[in-house]
N, C-alpha and C positions, 0 to 999 in steps of 0.2 A: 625470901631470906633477908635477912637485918641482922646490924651490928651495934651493938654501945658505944660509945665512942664520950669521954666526958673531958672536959676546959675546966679551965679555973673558976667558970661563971655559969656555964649549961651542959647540959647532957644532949647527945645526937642520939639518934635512934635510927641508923642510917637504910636504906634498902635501895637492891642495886635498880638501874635503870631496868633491865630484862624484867624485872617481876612488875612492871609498873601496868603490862599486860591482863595481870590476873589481879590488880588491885581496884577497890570499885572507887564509878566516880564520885571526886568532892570527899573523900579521904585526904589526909594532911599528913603529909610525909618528912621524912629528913632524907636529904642529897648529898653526897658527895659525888662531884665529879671536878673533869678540868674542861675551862672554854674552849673548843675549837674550834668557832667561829662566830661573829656577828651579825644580826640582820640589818636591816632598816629602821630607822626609831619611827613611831608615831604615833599623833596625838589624839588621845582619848579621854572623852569627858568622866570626869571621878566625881564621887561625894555627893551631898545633893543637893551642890552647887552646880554652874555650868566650864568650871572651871577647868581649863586644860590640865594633864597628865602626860607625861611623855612616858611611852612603850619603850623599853629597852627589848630585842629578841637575842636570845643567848644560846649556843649550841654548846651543849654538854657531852661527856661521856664518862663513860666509867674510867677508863683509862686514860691518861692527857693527851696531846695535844698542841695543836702548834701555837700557839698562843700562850701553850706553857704559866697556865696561873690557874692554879686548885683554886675552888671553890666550895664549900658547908654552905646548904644553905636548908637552914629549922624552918619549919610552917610551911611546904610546899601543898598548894592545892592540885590532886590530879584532877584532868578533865579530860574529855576527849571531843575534839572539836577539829574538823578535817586533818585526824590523825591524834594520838596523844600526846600532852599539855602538862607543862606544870607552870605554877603563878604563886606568886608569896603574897603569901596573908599579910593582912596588917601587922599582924601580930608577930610575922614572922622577919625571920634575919638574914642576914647573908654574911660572912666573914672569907677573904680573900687570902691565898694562902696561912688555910690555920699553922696555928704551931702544934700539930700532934701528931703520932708515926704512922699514922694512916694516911696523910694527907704525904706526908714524906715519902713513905712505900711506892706510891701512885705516881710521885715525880718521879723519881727515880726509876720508876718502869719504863718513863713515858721515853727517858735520854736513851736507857738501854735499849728499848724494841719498838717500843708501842707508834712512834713515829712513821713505822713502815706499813699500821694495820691500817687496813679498810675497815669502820664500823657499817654495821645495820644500822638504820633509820629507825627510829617508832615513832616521831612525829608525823607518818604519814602512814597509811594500810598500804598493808600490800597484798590483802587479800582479794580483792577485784580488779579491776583497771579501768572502772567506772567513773565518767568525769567527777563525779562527787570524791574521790579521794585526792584529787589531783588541788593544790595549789588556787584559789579562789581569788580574787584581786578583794580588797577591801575596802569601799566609795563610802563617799559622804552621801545625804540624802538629797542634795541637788544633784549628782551625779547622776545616782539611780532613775530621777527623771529626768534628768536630760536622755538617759541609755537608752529608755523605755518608749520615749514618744515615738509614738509612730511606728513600735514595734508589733509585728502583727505575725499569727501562724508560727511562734518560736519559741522554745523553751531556752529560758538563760537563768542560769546559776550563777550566784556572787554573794559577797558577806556587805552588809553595810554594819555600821555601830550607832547607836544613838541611845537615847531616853525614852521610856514609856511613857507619850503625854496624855494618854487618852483611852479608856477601857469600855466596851462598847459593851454593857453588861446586861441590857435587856434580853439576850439572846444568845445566852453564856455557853449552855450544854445541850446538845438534841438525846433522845432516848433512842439509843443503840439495842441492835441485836445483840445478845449473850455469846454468841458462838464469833469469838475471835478472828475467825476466816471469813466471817462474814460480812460485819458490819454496818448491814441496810438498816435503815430507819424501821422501830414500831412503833406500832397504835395498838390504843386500849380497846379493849372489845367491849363493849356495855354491857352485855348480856352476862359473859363470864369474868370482867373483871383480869383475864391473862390479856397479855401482849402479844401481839402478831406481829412476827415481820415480813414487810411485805418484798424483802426481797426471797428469803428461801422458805417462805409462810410456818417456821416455824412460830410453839408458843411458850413464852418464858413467864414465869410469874409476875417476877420486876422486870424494869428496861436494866442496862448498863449506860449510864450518862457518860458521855463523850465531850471533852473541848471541844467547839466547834464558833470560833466568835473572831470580830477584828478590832485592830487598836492601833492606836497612831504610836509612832516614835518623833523624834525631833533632834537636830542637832543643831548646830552653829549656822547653817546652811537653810535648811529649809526642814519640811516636816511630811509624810508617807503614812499611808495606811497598809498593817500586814493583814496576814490571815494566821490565826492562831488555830491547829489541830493537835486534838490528842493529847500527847503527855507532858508538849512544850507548855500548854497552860500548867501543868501542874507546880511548873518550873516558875512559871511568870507569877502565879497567882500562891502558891507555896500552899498549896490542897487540891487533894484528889478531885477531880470533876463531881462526885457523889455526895461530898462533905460541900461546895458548894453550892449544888444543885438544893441541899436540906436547908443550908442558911435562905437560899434566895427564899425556901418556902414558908420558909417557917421563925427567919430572926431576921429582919430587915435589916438592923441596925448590926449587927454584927458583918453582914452579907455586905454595907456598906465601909467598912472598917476594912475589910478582907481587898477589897478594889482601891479603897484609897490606901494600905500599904504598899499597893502592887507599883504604885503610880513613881516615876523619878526617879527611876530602876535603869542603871546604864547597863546595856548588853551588846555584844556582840553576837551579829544575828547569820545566818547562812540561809541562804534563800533563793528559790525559784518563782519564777516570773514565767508566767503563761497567759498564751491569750487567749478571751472568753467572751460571747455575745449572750446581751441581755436584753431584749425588747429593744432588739434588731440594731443593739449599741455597739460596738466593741471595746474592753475592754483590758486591761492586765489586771492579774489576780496575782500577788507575792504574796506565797505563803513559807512560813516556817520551817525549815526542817532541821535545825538544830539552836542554841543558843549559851554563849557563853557567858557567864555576868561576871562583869567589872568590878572589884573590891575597892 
């Protein structure tokens, strides 16, 4: 659901918070709501400089609020990142108590009732109770290895932020089984030219190329290596696993292009940390499992 909403200078396009459920991510939105509370600010490398940004976090609702100041705000990015997100564009605005009767209606709900309502959250799921939907601490990458030393036999979940300074691209996609539920690695058969895989030995004509690669971040702090699976590359690299599986093969020079725009990319990253032995080493493996990038 949305509404028009027009100024002397821009037209809104407004849609309430509830639909922001059934809206896909990285859609740009218009907001009306009022503040009803504030987070923590902090600081995030922007641009592709190294240059500090400071995080405002703002809690919104359709209805106002004790804080009592409506808020417009044009260009909102949805994301959903340990729960649902919205982030303004560059391009986008924000105007603080507008002067239009919509923004008016809203205060004046808020004096008459709205001050007594409990809201729902959608900044966070509530459809599991899995530590992944729960509140994450967000470290710098010294942190992260200070966390980590010495860490053995545990899995730990946490968000850090930083830069992509490094794309490990000789070994970008492995060839995947076809069938979804599967996912074991195939080989080519010599004889017939199909794919085998060798975990449920089916035969598929082509592989399905898979993310499968690691790459450094870096921040003010110091500098980590993740592990990139699946559809986060798609996000990092801005193409399907298969479109650069064909450049590595067949356009060097483009396939180059593709890794150096990837590169001095801020995101904010959510991540697991497990530990793993390698010729009798051991070690921690953080890999991916979602990614939010910084505009």
């Amino acid at each position: 659901m949305s509404y028009v909403m027009s100024t002397a200078t821009e037209q809104f396009n407004f849609v309430k918070l509830a639909s922001l459920a059934d809206t896909e991510k990285d859609q740009v939105v218009d907001i009306l709501g009022m503040i009803k509370g504030t987070g923590d600010t902090s600081e995030l490398l922007g641009g592709s400089s190294y240059d500090k940004k400071t995080m405002y976090k703002l809690v919104i609702i359709d209805k106002p609020a004790p804080i009592e100041s409506v808020v417009a705000f044009k260009g909102m990015r949805v994301g959903y990142f340990n729960g649902h997100i919205l982030s303004l564009t560059q391009m986008g605005s924000m105007k603080v108590n507008p002067d239009f009767e919509k923004a008016k209606t809203l205060c004046d709900w808020y004096k008459a009732e709205g001050s007594k309502i409990t809201f729902k959250s959608i900044s966070s799921s509530s459809n599991t109770g899995s530590s992944m939907t729960r509140s994450l601490q967000l470290m710098t990458v010294v942190q992260v290895s200070t966390m980590l030393n010495g860490t053995t036999d545990m899995v730990i979940l946490f968000m850090v932020q930083g830069k992509v300074s490094n794309i490990y691209s000789a070994s970008l996609v492995y060839d995947s089984c076809s069938d979804n539920n599967c996912g074991g690695t195939v080989s080519q058969a010599v004889a017939s030219n199909e794919w085998i895989c060798k975990t449920c030995k089916r035969k598929w004509p082509n592989p399905k190329y898979v993310y499968n690669f690691l790459f450094d971040i870096c921040d003010s702090t110091s500098q980590t290596r993740l592990q990139c699976l699946g559809k986060i590359g798609d996000i990092l690299l801005d193409a399907a696993a298969s479109k650069m599986a064909e450049l590595q093969h067949h356009d060097d020079m483009a396939f180059g292009e593709k890794i150096a725009s990837a590169k001095n990319k801020a995101y904010i990253f959510k991540c697991k940390a497990r530990s793993d032995t390698f010729l009798g080493i051991a070690r921690m493996i953080i890999s991916v499992l979602d990614i939010h990038k910084i505009v």
